[in-house]
C-alpha positions in Angstrom: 40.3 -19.2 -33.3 43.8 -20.1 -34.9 45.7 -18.3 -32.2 44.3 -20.7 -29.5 46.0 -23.6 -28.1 44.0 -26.4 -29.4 44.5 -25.4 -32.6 48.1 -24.2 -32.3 49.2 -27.2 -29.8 47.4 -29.6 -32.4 49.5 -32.5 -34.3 47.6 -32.8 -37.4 50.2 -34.9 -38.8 49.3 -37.7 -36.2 45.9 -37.9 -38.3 47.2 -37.6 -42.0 46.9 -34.0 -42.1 48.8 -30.4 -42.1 47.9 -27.1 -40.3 48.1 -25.8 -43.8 45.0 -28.1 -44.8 43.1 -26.5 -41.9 44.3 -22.8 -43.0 43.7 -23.6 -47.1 39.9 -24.2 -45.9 39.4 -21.1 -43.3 40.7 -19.0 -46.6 38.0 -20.8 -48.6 35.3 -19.6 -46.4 37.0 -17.1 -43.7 33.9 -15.9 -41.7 32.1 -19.4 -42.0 34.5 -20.8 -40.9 35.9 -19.1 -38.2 32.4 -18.7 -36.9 32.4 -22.5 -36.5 35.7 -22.6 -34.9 34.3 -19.6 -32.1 31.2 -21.5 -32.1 33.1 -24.7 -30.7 35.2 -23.2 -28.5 32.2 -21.3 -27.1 30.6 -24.6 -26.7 33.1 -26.1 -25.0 33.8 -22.6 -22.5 30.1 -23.1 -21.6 30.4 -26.5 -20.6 33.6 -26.0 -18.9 35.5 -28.4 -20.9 38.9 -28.0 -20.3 42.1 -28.5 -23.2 42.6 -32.1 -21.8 39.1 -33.3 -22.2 39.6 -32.3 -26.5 43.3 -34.0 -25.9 42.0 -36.9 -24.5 38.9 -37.2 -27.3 41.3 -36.5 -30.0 43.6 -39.8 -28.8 40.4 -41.9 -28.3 39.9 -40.8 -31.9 43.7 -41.7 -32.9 43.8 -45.1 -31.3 39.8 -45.9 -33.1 41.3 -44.4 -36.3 44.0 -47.0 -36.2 42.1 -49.6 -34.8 44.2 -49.3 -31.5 47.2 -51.0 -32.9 50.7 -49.8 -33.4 52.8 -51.4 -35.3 55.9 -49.2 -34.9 55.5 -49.7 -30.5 54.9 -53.6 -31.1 58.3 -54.1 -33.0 60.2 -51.9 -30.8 58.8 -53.8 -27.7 59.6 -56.9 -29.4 63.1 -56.1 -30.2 63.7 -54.6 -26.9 62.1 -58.1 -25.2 64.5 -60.3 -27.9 67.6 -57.8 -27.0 67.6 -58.7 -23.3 66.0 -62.1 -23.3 62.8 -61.3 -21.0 60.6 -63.4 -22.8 61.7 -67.2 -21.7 58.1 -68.5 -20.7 58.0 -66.6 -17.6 56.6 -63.3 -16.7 58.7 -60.4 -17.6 58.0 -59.2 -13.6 59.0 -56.5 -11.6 62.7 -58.1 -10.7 63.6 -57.8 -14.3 62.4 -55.0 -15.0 63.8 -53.4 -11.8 67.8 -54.7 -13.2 67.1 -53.0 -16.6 65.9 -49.4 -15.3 68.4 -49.0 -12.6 71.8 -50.4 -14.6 70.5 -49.8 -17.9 69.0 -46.4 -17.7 70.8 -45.4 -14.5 67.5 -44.9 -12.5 67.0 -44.5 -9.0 63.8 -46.4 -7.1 62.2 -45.2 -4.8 59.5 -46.8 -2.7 59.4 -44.5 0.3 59.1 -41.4 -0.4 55.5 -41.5 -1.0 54.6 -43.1 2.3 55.9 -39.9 3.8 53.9 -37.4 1.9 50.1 -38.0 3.1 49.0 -35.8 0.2 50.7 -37.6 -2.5 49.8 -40.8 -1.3 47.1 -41.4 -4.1 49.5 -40.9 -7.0 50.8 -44.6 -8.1 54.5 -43.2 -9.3 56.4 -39.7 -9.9 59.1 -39.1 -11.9 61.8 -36.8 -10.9 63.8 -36.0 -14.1 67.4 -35.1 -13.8 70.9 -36.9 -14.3 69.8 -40.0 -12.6 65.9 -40.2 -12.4 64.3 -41.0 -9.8 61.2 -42.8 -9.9 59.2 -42.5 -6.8 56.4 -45.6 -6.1 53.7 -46.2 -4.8 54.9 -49.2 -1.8 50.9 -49.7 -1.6 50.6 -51.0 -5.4 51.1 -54.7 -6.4 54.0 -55.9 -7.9 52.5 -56.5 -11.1 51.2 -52.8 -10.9 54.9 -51.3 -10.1 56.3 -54.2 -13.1 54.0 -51.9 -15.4 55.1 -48.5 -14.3 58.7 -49.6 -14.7 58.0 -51.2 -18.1 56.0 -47.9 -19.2 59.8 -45.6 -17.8 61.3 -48.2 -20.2 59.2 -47.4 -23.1 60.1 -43.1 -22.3 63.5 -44.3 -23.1 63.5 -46.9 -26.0 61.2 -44.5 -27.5 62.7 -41.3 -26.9 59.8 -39.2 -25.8 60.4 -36.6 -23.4 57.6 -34.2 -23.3 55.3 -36.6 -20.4 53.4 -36.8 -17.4 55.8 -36.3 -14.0 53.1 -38.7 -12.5 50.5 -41.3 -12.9 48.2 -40.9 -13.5 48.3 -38.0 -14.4 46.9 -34.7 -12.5 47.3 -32.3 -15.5 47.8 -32.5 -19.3 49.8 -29.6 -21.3 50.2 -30.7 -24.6 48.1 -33.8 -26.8 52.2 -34.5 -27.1 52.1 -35.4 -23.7 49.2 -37.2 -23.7 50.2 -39.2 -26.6 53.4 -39.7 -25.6 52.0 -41.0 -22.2 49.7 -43.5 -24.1 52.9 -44.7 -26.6 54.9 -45.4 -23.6 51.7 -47.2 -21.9 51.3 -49.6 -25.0 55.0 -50.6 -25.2 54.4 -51.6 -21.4 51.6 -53.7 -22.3 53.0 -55.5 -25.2 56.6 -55.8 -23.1 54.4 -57.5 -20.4 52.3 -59.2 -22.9 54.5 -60.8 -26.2 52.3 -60.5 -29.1 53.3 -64.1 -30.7 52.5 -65.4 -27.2 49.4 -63.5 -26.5 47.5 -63.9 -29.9 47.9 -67.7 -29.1 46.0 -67.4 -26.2 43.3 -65.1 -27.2 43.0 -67.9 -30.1 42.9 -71.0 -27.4 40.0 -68.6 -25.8 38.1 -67.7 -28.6 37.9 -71.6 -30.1 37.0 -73.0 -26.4 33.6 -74.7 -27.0 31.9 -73.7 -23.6 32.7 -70.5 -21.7 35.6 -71.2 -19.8 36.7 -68.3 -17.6 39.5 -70.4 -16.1 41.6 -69.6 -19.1 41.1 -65.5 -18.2 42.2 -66.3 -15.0 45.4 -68.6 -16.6 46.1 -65.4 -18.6 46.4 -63.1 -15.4 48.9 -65.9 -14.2 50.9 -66.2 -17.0 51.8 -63.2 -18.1 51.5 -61.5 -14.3 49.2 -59.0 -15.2 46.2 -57.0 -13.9 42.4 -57.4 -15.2 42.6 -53.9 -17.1 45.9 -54.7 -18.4 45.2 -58.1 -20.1 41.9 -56.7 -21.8 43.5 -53.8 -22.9 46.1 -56.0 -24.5 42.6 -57.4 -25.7 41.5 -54.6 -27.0 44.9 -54.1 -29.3 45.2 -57.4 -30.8 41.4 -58.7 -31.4 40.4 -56.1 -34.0 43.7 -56.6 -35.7 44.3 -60.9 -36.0 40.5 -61.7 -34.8 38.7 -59.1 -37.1 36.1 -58.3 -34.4 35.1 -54.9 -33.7 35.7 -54.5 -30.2 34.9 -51.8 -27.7 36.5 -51.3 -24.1 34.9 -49.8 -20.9 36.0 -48.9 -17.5 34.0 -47.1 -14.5 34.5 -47.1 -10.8 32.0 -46.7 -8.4 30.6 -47.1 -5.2 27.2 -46.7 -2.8 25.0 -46.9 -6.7 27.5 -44.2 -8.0 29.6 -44.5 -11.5 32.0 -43.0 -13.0 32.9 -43.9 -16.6 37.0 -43.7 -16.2 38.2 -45.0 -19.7 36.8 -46.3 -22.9 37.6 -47.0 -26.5 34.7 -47.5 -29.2 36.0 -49.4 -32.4 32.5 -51.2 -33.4 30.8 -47.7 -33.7 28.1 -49.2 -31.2 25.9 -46.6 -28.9 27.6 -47.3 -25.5 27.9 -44.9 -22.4 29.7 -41.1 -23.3 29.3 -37.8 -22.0 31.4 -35.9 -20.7 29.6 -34.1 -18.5 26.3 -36.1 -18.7 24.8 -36.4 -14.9 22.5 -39.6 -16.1 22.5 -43.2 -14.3 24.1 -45.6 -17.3 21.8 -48.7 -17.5 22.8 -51.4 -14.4 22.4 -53.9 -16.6 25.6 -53.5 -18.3 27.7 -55.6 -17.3 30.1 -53.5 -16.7 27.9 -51.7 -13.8 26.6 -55.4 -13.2 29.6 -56.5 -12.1 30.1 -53.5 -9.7 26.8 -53.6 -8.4 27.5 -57.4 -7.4 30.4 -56.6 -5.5 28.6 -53.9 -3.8 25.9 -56.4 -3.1 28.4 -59.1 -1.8 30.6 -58.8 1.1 34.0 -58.6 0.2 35.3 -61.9 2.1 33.1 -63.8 0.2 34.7 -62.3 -3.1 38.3 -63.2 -2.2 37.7 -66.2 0.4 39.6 -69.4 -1.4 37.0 -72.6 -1.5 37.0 -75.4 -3.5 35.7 -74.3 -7.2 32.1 -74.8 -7.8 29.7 -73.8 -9.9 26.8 -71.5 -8.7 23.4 -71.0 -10.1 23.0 -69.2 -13.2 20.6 -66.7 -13.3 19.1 -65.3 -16.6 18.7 -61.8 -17.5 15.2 -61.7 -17.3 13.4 -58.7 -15.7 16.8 -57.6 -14.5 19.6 -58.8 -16.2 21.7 -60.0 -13.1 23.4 -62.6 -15.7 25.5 -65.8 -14.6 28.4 -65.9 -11.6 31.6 -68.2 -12.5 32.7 -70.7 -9.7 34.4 -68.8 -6.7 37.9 -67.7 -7.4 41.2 -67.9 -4.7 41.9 -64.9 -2.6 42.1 -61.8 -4.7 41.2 -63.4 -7.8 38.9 -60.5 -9.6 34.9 -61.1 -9.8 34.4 -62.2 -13.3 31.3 -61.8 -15.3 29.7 -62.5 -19.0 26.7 -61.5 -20.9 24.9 -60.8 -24.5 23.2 -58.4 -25.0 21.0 -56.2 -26.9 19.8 -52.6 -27.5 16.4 -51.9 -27.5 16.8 -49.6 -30.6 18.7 -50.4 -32.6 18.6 -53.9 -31.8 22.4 -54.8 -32.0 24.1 -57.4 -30.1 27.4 -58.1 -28.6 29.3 -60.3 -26.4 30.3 -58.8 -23.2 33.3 -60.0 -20.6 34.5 -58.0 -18.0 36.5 -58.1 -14.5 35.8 -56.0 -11.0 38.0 -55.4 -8.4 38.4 -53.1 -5.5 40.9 -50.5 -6.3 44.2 -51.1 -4.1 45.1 -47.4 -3.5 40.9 -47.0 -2.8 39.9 -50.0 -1.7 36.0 -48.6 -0.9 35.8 -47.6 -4.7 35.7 -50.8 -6.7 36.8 -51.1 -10.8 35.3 -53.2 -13.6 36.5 -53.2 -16.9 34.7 -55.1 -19.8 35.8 -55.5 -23.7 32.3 -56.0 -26.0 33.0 -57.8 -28.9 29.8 -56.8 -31.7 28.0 -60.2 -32.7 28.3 -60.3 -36.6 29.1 -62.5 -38.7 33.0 -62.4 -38.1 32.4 -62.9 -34.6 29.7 -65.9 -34.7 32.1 -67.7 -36.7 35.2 -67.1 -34.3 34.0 -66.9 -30.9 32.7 -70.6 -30.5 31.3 -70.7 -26.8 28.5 -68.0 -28.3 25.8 -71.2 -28.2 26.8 -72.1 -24.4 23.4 -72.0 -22.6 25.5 -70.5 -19.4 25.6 -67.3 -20.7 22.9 -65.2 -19.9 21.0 -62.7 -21.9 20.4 -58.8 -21.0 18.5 -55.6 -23.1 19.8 -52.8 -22.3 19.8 -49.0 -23.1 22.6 -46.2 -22.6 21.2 -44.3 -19.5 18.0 -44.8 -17.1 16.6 -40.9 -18.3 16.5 -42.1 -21.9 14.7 -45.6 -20.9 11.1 -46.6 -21.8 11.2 -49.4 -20.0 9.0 -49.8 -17.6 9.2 -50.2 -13.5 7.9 -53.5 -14.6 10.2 -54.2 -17.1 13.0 -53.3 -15.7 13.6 -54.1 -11.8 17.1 -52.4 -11.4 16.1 -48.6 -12.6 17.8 -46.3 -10.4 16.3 -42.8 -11.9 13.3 -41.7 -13.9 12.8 -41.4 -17.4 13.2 -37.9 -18.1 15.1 -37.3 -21.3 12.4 -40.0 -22.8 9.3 -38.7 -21.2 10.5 -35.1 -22.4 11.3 -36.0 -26.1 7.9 -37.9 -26.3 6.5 -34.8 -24.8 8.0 -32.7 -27.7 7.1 -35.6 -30.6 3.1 -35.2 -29.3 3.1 -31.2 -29.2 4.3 -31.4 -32.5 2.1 -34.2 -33.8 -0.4 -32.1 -32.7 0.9 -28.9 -34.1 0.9 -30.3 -37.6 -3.1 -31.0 -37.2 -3.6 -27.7 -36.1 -1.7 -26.3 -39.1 -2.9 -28.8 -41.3 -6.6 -28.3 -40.5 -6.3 -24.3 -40.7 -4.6 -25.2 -43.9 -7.7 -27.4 -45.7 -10.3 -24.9 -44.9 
């Protein structure tokens, strides 16, 4: 168990630990405990879990260990930003960010290479190390898409990591180096993009707005020039931190009633959709399978077609939890959406808010992403719009199979109830099996 890569490869100093702590405790209990090691690794053979799916959980784990904020990658975007004056009120954008990397840092861009190779063609950037790097991109992408990929080749070099990904995203991991290294570089982006004077301020302005008021999401996207994931990832990093709310952050993508969880973060220790390799149907009332469900259900000119704002009819959860629609947005403004809600069991609540998009690269696969803030007492005393009537009100569960609601109940089910109807299966053989015993017992 020690000679494998996991536990060679693993940087226990990243969590407050040494490999000698792991050895000190296998010498403590040497077959125990190398039993347990096999026994995981077993596990994970069986299942076909691959090194990168344990590198990737033991990130997740890092960033909800530290609450996903970094002090160390704030300051050193920060003083990078001040250094070179990005931040005047404007949007960092691609053109500045384009000057720095090429004189700076001596890269080379390249934009069409990528439209010559069909099979690459899916990849948003590649890296091509060497005296002058060249950094490949994806024409297709947005500019505020290629201004992140060039801030994220920035953060490689303020921060001086070189074991990384040759492409993004990323089509194999070797080392949890490289995936953390890949995810430092990815947050200095973010808070390049995203000042974190500038940003708290507006996450404030948000939070105290008496009445949900989307408009300032949308004023956020403009401001700082940013994509949907990007600004509630940014979320995600500074509301547990200044706001105190425990937060959680979802994406999936999906099309034709099929989702894929793609990235998620769990800071407020809530049951939310996991599994690796679990073939259930998460609960559409989520809103972040709502969303996606509304776009599939919507054709896409009436998403992005610019009218005149107004306000459309609010639908309450309900049977089905469809929740409310904002007013229509300009021409590829993202489909926003809102909700609160609550687990069957236990029964706690939180405030959802979430974006969907189609993907540009895909655009027949469409994206949500959704931050959940938990409703406690920290958050019904910051989050002021909580009382507007607007927002609508869902139950949910974590997957269809482990649902007892009923057809009735619920009118967006999209599979059985399996797991449920098998575990209550189990509970009633063995009620019944302790009456058996316990009537062979008394006589």
């Amino acid at each position: 168990a020690l000679s494998s890569s996991l536990i060679s490869q693993f940087p226990f100093q990243e969590f407050g630990l040494e490999a000698s702590d792991l050895v000190g405790l296998l010498t403590k209990a040497p077959a125990k405990a190398s039993a347990l090691l096999n026994a995981i690794l077993e596990i994970g053979r069986q299942h076909d879990l691959k090194e990168e799916h344990f590198w990737l959980a033991a990130l997740r784990s890092f960033q909800e260990l530290h609450e996903n904020y970094f002090p160390e990658l704030e300051e050193a975007a920060a003083g990078f930003a001040a250094m070179h004056d990005l931040w005047d009120g404007e949007p960092v954008g691609r053109r500045k960010l384009e000057t720095l990397l090429t004189e700076r840092f001596r890269y080379r861009l390249d934009e069409d290479a990528l439209a010559g190779m069909p099979a690459l063609r899916s990849y948003r950037s590649v890296f091509v190390d060497g005296e002058r790097p060249r950094l490949l991109l994806n024409a297709e992408l947005h500019d505020n898409q290629i201004a992140f990929l060039l801030a994220r080749e920035i953060g490689y070099r303020v921060l001086g990591l070189t074991e990384r990904a040759m492409t993004s995203s990323p089509d194999r991991v070797d080392s949890f180096r490289q995936v953390l290294n890949d995810f430092k570089a990815s947050y200095f982006a973010g808070a390049l993009m995203m000042p974190q004077t500038a940003a708290v301020g507006d996450i404030q302005a948000f939070l105290e707005s008496p009445v949900w008021a989307p408009q300032r999401l949308l004023d956020m996207l403009a401001r700082y020039d940013v994509t949907p994931e990007m600004l509630l990832y940014r979320f995600s990093e500074l509301v547990p931190r200044f706001f105190g709310l425990k937060l959680h952050f979802l994406r999936v993508q999906g099309r034709d009633n099929r989702y894929q969880l793609v990235k998620r973060l769990n800071m407020n220790r809530l049951l939310m959709p996991s599994g690796l390799a679990l073939h259930e149907h998460y609960c559409r009332r989520w809103l972040v399978v709502r969303l996606l469900r509304e776009m599939e259900a919507t054709p896409r000119q009436a998403l992005t077609q610019q009218q005149p704002a107004q306000e459309l009819p609010v639908q309450t959860a309900g049977g089905n939890g469809a929740g409310a629609v904002v007013p229509d947005l300009p021409r590829q403004s993202p489909h926003i959406g809102v909700q609160i809600d609550e687990f069957l069991h236990p029964r706690d609540q939180f405030l959802s808010i979430g974006f969907a998009r189609p993907l540009v690269l895909t655009p027949s696969v469409n994206s949500s992403v959704v931050i959940g803030v938990q409703l406690d007492e920290a958050a019904r005393g910051r989050i002021r719009f909580l009382q507007d009537p607007a927002i609508p009100f869902a139950i949910i569960n974590e997957t269809c199979e482990r649902c007892p609601l009923t057809a009735e109940e619920c009118a967006v089910r999209a599979a059985p109830p399996t797991v449920y109807e098998a575990k209550r299966q189990r509970m009633d053989r063995q009620a019944q099996l302790r009456e058996v015993l316990a009537g062979f017992n008394s006589g």
